[in-house]
C-alpha positions as CSV (number, residue, x, y, z in Angstrom):
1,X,17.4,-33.1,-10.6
2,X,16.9,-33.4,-6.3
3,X,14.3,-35.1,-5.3
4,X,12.1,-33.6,-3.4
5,X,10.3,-34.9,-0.1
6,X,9.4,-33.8,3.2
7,X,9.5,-36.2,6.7
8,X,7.8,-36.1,9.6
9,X,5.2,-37.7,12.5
10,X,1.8,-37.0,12.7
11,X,-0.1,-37.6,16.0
12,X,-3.6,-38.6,14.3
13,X,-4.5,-39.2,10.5
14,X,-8.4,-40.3,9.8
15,X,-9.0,-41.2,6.2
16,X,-12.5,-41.7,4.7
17,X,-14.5,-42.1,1.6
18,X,-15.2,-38.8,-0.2
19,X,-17.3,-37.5,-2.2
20,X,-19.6,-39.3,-0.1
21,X,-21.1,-40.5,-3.8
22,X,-18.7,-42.0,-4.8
23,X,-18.1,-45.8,-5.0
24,X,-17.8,-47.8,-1.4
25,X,-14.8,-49.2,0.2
26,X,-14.9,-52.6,0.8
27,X,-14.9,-53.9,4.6
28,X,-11.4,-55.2,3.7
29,X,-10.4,-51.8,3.3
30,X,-12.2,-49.5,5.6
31,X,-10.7,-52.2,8.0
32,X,-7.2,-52.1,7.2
33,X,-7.4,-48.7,7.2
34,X,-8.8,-48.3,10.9
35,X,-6.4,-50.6,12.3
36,X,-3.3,-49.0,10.7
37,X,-4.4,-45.2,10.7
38,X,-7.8,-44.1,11.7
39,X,-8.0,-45.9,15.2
40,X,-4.7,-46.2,15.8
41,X,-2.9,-44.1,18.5
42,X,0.8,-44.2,17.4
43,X,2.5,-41.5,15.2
44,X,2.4,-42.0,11.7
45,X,5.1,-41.3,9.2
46,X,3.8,-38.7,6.8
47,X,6.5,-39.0,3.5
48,X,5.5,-35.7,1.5
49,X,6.6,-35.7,-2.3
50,X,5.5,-33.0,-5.2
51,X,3.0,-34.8,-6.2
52,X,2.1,-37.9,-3.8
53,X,1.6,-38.1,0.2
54,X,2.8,-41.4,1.5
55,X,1.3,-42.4,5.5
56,X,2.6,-45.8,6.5
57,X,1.8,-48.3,3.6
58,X,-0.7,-45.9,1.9
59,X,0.5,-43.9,-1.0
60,X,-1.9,-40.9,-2.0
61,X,-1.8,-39.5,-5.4
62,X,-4.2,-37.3,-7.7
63,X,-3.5,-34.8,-4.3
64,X,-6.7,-32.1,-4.6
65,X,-8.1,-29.1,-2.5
66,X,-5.0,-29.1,0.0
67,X,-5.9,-27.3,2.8
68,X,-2.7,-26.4,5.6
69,X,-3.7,-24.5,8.7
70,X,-2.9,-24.0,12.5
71,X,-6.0,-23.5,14.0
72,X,-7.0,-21.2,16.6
73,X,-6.0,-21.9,20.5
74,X,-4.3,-24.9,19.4
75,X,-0.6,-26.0,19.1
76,X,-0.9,-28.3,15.8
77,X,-1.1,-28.1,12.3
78,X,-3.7,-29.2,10.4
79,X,-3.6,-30.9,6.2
80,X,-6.7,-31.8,5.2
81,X,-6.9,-33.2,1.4
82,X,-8.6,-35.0,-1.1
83,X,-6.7,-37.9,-3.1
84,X,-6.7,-41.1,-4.7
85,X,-5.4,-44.5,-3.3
86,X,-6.0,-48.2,-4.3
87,X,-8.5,-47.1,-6.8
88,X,-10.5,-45.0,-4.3
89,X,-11.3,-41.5,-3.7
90,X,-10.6,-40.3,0.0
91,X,-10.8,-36.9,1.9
92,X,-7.2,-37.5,4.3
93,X,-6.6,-35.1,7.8
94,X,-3.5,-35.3,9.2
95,X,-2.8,-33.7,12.9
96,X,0.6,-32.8,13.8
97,X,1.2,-31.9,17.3
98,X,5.1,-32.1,17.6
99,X,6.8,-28.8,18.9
100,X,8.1,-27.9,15.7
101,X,4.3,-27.8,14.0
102,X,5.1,-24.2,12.9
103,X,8.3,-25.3,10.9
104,X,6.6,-28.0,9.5
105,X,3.5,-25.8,8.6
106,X,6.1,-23.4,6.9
107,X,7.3,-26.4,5.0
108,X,4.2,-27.5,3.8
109,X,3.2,-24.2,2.5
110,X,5.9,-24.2,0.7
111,X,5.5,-27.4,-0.7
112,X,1.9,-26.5,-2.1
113,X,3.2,-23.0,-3.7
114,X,5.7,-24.8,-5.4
115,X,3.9,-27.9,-6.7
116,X,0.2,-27.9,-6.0
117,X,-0.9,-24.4,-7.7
């Protein structure tokens, strides 16, 4: 059996607690997670599996409501999704604004068709 994954950059990733009733991060966390993804400029390494979304030392499983789009008047694709990750719930958006965002929208169609229906 292949394993399947996907590889690319995203320009901007912003993670954050969701549902919003669900238990709070700790400060450790939510700050770890703005100084290595939310505020942070750099690209980030998106590593897409079937069932788990990997951004920089963050793996994201229980992957729910995966929404892929390239909005209007804009060059980028858009993921947004809710997961699981170190015991937390999370609502993830990842922005990727590399010229080759409509091959890598195709891809991530895909990859929802074939593992997330």
């Amino acid at each position: 059996m292949s394993v399947f994954q996907i590889h690319y950059f995203a320009d901007k990733v912003f993670v954050h607690r969701w549902p919003k009733n669900s238990p709070s991060w700790s400060d450790t966390l939510q700050e770890k997670l703005d100084l290595l993804l939310n505020k942070n400029s750099d690209k980030k390494k998106i590593i897409i599996n079937s069932n788990s979304i990997k951004i920089k030392d963050f793996e994201f499983t229980c992957l729910k409501k995966i929404g892929i789009s390239v909005p209007f008047f804009k060059e980028e694709c858009v993921m947004i999704f809710e997961a699981q990750f170190e015991k937390v719930f999370a609502h993830v958006h990842i922005t990727i604004k590399s010229n080759n965002f409509i091959d890598i929208f195709n891809e991530l169609i895909s990859w929802k068709k074939k593992f997330n229906e």
